[in-house]
TIFINU-367634 format. One record per residue: residue number from 1; residue in three letters; z, x, y of N, C-alpha, C, O, CB in turn. Coordinates in nm, 4 decimals. Glycine has a CB too. Layout:
BEGIN
- NUM / ALA / Z / X / Y / Z / X / Y / Z / X / Y / Z / X / Y / Z / X / Y;
...
END
This chain:
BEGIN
- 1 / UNK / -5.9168 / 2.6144 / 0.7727 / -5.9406 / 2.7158 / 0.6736 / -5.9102 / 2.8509 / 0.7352 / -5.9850 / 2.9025 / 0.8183 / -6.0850 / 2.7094 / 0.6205;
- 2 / UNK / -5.8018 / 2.9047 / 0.6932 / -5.8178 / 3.0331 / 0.7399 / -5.9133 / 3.1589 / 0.6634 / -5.9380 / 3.1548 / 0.5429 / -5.6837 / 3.0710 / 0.7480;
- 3 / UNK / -5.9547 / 3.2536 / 0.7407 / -5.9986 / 3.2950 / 0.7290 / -6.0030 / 3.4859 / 0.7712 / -6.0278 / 3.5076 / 0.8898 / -6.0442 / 3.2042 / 0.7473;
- 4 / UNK / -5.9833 / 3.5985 / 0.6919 / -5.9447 / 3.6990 / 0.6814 / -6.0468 / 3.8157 / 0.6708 / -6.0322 / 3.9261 / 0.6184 / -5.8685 / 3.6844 / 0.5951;
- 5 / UNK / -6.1451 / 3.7665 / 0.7290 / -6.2407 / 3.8680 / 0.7230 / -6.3745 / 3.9062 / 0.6530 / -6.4255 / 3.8114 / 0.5934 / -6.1826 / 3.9394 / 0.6994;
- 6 / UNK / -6.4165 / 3.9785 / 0.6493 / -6.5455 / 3.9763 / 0.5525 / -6.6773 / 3.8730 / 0.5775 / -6.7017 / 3.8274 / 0.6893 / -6.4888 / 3.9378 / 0.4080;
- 7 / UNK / -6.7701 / 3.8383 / 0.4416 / -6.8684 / 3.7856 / 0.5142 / -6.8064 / 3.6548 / 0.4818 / -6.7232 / 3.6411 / 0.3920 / -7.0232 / 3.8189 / 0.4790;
- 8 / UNK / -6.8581 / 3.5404 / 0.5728 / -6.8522 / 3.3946 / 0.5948 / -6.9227 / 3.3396 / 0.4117 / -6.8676 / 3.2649 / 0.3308 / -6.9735 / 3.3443 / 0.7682;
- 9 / UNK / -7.0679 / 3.4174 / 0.3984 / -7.1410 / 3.3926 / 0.3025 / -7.0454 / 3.3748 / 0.1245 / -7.0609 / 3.3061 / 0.0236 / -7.2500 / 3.5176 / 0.3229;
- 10 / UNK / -6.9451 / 3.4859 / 0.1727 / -6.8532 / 3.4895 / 0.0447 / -6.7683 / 3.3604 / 0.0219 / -6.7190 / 3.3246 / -0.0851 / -6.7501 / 3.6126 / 0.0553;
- 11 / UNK / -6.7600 / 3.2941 / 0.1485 / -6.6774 / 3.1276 / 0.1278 / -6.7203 / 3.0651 / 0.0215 / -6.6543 / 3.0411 / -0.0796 / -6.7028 / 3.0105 / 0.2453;
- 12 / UNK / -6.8622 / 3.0299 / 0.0478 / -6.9500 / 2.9037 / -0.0102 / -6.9130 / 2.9483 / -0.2006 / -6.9302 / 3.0552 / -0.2593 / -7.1750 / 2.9178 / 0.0554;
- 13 / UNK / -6.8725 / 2.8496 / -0.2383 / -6.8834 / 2.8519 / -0.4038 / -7.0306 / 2.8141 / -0.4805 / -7.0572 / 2.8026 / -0.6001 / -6.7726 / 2.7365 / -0.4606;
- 14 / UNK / -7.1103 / 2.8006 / -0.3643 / -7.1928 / 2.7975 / -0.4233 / -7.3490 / 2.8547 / -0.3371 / -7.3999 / 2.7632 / -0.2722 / -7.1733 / 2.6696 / -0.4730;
- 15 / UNK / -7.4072 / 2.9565 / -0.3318 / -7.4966 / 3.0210 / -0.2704 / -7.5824 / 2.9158 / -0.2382 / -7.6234 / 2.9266 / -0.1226 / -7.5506 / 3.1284 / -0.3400;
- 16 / UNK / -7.6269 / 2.8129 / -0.3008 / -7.7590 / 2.7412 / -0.2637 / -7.6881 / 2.6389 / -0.1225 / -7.7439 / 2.6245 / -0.0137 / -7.8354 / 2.6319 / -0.4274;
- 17 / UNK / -7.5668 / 2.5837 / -0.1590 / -7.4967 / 2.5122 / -0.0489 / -7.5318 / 2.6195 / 0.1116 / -7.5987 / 2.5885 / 0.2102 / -7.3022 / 2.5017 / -0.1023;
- 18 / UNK / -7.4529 / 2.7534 / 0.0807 / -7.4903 / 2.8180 / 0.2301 / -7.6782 / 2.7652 / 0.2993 / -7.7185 / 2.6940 / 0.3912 / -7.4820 / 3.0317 / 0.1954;
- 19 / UNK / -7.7389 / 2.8439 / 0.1984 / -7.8492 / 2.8132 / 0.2059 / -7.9337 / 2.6963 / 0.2341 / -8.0497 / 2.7187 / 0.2685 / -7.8664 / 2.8445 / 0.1349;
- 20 / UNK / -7.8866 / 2.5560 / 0.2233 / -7.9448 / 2.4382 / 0.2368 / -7.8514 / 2.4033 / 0.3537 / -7.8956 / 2.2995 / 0.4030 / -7.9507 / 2.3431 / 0.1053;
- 21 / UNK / -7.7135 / 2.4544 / 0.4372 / -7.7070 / 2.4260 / 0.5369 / -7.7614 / 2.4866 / 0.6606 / -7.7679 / 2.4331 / 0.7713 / -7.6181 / 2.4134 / 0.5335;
- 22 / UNK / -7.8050 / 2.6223 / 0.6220 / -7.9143 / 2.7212 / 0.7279 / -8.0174 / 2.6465 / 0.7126 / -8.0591 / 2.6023 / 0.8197 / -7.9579 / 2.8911 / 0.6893;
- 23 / UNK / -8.0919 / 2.6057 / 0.5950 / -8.2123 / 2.5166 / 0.6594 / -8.2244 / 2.4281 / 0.7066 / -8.3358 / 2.4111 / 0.7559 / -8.2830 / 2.4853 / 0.6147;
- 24 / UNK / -8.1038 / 2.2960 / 0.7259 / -8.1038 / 2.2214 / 0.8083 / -8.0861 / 2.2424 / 0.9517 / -8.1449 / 2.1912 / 1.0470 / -8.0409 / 2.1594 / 0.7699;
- 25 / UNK / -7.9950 / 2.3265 / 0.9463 / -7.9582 / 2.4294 / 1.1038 / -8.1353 / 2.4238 / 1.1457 / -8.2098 / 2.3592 / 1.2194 / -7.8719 / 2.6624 / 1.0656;
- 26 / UNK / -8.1418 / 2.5173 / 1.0628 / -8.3169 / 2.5681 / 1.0934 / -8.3867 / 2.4927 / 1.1799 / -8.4240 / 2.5166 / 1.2948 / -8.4177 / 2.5619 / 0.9664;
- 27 / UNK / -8.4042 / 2.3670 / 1.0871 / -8.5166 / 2.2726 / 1.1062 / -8.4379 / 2.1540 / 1.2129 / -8.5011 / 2.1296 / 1.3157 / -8.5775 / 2.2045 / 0.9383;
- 28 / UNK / -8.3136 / 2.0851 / 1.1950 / -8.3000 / 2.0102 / 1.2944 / -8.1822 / 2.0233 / 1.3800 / -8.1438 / 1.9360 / 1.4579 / -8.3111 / 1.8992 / 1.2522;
- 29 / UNK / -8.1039 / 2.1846 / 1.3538 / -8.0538 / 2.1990 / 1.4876 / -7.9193 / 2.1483 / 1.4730 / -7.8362 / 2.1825 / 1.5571 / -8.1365 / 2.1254 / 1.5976;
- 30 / UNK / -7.8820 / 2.0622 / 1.3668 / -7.7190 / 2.0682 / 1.3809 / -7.7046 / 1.9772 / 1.2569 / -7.8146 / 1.9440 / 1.2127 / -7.6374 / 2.0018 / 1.5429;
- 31 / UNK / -7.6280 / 1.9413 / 1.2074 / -7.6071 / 1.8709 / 1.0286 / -7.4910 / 1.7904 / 1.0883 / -7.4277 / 1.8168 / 1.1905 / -7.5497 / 2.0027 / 0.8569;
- 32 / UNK / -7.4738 / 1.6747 / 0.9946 / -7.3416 / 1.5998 / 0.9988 / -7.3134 / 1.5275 / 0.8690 / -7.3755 / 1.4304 / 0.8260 / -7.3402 / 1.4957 / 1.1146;
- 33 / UNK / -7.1994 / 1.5955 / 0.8068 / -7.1273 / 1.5468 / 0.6891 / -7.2010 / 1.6172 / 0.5901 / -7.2649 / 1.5493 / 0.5098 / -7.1230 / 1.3889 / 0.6671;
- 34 / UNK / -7.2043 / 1.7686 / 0.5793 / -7.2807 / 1.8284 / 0.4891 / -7.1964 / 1.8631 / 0.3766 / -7.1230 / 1.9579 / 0.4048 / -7.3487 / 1.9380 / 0.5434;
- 35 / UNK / -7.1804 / 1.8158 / 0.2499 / -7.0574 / 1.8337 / 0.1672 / -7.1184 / 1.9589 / 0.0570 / -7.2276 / 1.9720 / 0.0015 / -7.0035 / 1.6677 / 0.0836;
- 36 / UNK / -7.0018 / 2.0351 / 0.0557 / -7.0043 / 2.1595 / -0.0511 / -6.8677 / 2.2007 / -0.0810 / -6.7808 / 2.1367 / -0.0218 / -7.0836 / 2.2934 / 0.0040;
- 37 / UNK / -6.8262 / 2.3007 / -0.1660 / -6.7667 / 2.3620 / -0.2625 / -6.7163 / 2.4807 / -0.1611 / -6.7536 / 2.5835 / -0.2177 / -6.8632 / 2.3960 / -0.3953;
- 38 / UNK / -6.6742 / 2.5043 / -0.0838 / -6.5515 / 2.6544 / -0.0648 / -6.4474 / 2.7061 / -0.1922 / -6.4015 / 2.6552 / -0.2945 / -6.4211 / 2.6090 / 0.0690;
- 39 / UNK / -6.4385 / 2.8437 / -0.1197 / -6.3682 / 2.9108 / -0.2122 / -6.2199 / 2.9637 / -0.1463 / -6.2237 / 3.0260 / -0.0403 / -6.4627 / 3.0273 / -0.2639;
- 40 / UNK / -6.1326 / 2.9456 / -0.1907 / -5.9976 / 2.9628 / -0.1228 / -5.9588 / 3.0825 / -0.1467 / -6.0115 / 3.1335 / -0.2456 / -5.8921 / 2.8738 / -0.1616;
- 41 / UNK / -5.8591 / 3.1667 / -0.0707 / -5.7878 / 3.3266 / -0.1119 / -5.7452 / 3.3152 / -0.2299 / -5.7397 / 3.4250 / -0.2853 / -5.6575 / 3.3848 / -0.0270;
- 42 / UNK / -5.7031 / 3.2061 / -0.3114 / -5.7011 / 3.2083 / -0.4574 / -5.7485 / 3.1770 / -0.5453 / -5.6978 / 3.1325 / -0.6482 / -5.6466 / 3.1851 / -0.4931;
- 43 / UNK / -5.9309 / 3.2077 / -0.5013 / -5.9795 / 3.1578 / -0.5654 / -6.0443 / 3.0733 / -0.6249 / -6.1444 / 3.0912 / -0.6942 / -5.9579 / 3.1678 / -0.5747;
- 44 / UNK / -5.9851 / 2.9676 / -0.5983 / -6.0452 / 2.8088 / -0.6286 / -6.0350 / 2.7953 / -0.5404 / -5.9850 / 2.8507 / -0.4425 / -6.0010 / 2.6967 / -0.7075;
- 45 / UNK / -6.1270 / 2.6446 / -0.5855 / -6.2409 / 2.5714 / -0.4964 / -6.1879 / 2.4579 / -0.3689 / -6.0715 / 2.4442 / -0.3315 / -6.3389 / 2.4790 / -0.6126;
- 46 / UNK / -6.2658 / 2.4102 / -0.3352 / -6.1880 / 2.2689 / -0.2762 / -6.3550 / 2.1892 / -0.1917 / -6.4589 / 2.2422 / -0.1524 / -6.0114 / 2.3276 / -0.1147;
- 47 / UNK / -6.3095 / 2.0504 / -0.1941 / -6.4571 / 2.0395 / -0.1370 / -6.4102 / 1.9941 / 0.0467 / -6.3048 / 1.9526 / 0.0948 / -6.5696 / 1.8844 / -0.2459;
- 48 / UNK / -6.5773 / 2.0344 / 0.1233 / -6.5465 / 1.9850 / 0.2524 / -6.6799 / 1.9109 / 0.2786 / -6.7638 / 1.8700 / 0.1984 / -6.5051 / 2.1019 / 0.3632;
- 49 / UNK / -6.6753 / 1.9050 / 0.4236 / -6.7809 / 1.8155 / 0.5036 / -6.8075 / 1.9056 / 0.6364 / -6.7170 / 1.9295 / 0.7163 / -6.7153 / 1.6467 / 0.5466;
- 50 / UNK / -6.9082 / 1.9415 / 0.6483 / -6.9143 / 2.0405 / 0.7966 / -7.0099 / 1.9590 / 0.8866 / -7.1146 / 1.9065 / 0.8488 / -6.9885 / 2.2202 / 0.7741;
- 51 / UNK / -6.9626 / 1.9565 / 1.0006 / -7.0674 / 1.9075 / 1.1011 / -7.0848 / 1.9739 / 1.1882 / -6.9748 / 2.0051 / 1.2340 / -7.0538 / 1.8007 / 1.1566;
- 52 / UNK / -7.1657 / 2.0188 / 1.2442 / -7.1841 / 2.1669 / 1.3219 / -7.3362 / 2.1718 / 1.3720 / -7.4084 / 2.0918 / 1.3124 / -7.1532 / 2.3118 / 1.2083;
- 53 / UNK / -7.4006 / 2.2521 / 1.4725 / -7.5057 / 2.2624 / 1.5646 / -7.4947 / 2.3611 / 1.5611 / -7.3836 / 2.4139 / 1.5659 / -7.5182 / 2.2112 / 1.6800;
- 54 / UNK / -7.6161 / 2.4331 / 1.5504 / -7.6684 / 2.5813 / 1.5939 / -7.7528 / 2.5990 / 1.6627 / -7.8381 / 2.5186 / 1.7003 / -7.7075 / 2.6563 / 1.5139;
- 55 / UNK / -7.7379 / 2.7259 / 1.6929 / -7.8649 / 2.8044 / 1.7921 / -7.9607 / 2.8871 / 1.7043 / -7.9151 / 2.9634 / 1.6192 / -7.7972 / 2.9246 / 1.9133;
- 56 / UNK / -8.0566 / 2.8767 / 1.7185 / -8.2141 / 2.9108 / 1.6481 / -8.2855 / 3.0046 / 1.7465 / -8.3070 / 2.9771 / 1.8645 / -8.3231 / 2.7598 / 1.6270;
- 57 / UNK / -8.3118 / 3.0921 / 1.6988 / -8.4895 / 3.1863 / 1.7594 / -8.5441 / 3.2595 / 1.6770 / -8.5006 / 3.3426 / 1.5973 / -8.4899 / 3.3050 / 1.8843;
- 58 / UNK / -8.6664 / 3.2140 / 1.7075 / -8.7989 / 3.2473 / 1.6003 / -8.7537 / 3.2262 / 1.4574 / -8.7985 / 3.3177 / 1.3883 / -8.8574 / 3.4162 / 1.6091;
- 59 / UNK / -8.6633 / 3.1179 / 1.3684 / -8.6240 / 3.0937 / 1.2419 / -8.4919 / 3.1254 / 1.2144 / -8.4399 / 3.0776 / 1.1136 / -8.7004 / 3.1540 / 1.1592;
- 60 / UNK / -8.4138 / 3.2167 / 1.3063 / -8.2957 / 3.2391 / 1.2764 / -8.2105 / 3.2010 / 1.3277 / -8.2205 / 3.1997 / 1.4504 / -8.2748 / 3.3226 / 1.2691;
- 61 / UNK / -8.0909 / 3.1533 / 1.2712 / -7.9805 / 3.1265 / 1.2951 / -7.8961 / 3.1980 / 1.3693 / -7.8182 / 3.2588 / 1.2958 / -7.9419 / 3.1087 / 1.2093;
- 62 / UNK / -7.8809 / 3.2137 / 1.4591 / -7.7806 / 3.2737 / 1.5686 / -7.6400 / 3.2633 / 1.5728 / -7.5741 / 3.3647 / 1.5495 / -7.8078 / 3.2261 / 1.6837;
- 63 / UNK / -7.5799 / 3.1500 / 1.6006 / -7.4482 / 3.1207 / 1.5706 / -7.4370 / 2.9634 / 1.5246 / -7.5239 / 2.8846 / 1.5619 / -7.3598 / 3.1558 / 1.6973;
- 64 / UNK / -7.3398 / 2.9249 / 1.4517 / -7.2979 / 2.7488 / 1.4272 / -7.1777 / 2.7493 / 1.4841 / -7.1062 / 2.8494 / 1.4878 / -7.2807 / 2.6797 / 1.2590;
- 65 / UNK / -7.1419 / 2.6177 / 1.5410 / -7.0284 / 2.6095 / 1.5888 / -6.9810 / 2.4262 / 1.5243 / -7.0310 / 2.3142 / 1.5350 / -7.0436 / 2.6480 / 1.7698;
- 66 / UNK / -6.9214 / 2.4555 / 1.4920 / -6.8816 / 2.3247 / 1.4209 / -6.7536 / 2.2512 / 1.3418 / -6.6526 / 2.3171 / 1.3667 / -6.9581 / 2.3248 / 1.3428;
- 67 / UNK / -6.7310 / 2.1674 / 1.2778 / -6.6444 / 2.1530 / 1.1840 / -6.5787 / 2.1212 / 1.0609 / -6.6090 / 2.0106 / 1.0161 / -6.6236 / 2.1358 / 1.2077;
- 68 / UNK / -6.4957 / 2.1894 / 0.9932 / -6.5142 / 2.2059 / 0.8906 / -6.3431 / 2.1053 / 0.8248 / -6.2262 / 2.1400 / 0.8413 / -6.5508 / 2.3792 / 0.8736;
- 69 / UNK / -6.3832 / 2.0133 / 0.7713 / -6.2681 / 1.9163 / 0.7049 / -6.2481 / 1.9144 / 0.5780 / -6.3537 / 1.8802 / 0.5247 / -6.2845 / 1.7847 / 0.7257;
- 70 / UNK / -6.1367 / 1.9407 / 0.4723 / -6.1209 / 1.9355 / 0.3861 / -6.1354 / 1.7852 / 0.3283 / -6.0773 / 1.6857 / 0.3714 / -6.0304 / 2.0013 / 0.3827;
- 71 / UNK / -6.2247 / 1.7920 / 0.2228 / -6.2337 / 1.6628 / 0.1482 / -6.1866 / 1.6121 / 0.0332 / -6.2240 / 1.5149 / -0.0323 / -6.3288 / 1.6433 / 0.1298;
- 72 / UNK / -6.0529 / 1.7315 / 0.0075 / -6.0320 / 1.7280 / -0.1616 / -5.9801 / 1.5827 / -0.1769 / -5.9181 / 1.5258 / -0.0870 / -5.9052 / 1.8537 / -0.2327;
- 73 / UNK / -6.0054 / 1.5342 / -0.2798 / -5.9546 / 1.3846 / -0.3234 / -5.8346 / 1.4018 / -0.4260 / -5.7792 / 1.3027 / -0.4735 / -6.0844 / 1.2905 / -0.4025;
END
């Protein structure tokens, strides 16, 4: 996915998706096969799967490092 700047948060097509992968981050520290909705430079959508581990202190998310596969069918 390339990517051109701005916030990361503006990807997700869908706000609750960002959000339910920070709380897994949160709580167990890394997700695998988390599927959601991105948004492409034109706009539309496409779906993926992220598997990725983060770093946490005191509740926050620090950085994810992970990966991100297109799943369109």
């Amino acid at each position: 996915m390339e990517y051109l700047g701005g916030s990361l948060a503006n990807c997700y097509a869908n706000s609750e998706d960002r959000e339910g992968l920070l709380a897994l981050i949160r709580s167990e520290k890394r997700v695998k096969r988390y599927e959601c909705q991105l948004v492409r430079k034109d706009g539309g959508t496409f779906a993926v799967s992220i598997t990725a581990r983060g770093m946490v202190r005191q509740g926050d998310v620090l950085l994810m490092d992970g990966i991100v596969e297109d799943i369109t069918r």
